[in-house]
N, C-alpha and C positions, 0 to 999 in steps of 0.2 A: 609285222606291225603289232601283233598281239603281245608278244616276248616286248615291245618297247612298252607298250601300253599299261602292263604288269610292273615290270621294274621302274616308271613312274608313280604306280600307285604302292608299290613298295615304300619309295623314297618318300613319296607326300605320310604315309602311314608313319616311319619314323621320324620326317620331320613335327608332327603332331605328337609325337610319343615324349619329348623333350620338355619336361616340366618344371625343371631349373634355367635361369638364366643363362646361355649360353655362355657369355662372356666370362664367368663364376665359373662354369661346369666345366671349360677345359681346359682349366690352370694345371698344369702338371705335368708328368711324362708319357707317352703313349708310343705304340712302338709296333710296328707290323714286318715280318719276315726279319731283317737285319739294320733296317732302318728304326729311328726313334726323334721323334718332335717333343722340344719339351716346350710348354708355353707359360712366358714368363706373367707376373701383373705388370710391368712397364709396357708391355706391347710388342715387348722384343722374342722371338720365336728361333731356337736353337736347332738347328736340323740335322743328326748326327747319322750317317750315311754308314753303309757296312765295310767300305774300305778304311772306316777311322779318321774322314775328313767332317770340319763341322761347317756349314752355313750357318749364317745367321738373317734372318729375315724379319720384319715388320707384322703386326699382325691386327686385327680391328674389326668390329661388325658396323659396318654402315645400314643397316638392317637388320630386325632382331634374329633371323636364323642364317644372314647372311655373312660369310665370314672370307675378308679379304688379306689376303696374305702378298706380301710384298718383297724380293729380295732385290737386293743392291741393283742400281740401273736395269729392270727388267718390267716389263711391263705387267702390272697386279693380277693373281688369279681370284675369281671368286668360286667360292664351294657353300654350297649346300648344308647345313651340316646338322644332326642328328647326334646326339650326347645323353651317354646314360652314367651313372656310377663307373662303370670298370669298360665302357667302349663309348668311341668317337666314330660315325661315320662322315667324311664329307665326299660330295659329288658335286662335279662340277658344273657352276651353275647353268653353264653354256650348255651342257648334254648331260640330264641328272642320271645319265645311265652309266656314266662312268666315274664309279664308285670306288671310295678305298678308305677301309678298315681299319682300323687299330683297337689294339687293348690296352688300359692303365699297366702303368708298370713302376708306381710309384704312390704312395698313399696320399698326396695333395689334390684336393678338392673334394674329400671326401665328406 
């Protein structure tokens, strides 16, 4: 309980830490282990997988740190999310304990 109770207050601390506009702040490419998300201004989100296949998905804050992502006929994720200059965290809103990282790996939205 205590190990959840911390990585909430983790999450709420870097949810607070976000001082640009979400929706601004993670226009770009970000990229964790061999995967990479790039988020377009249309709304449209690029999901480039490490076997070299690409999704394409929906993307939108229906609340200002809440970020809903959508791919084709699937039912919407919402995540959490926490954005600095050169890192995005999002966690998901349903269990903000499961967390995942990226780092910029492209100079837009800087």
């Amino acid at each position: 309980m205590k190990t959840r109770a911390t990585s909430l207050a983790l999450a709420l601390v870097l949810l607070a830490a976000c001082g640009r506009e979400p929706k601004r702040a993670v226009l770009g490419e970000w990229s964790a282990g061999g995967e990479r998300m790039e988020f377009l201004a249309d709304g449209r989100l690029l999901l480039k997988h490490g076997d070299g296949s690409v999704s394409i998905a929906g993307w939108e804050f229906p609340e200002p740190r809440l970020l809903r992502m959508r791919e084709l006929a699937a039912t919407p994720a919402d995540y959490q999310v926490a954005v600095t200059r050169d890192s995005l965290v999002l966690c998901r809103a349903a269990a903000l304990t499961d967390c995942y990282r990226f780092s910029r790996t492209s100079g837009e939205g800087r």
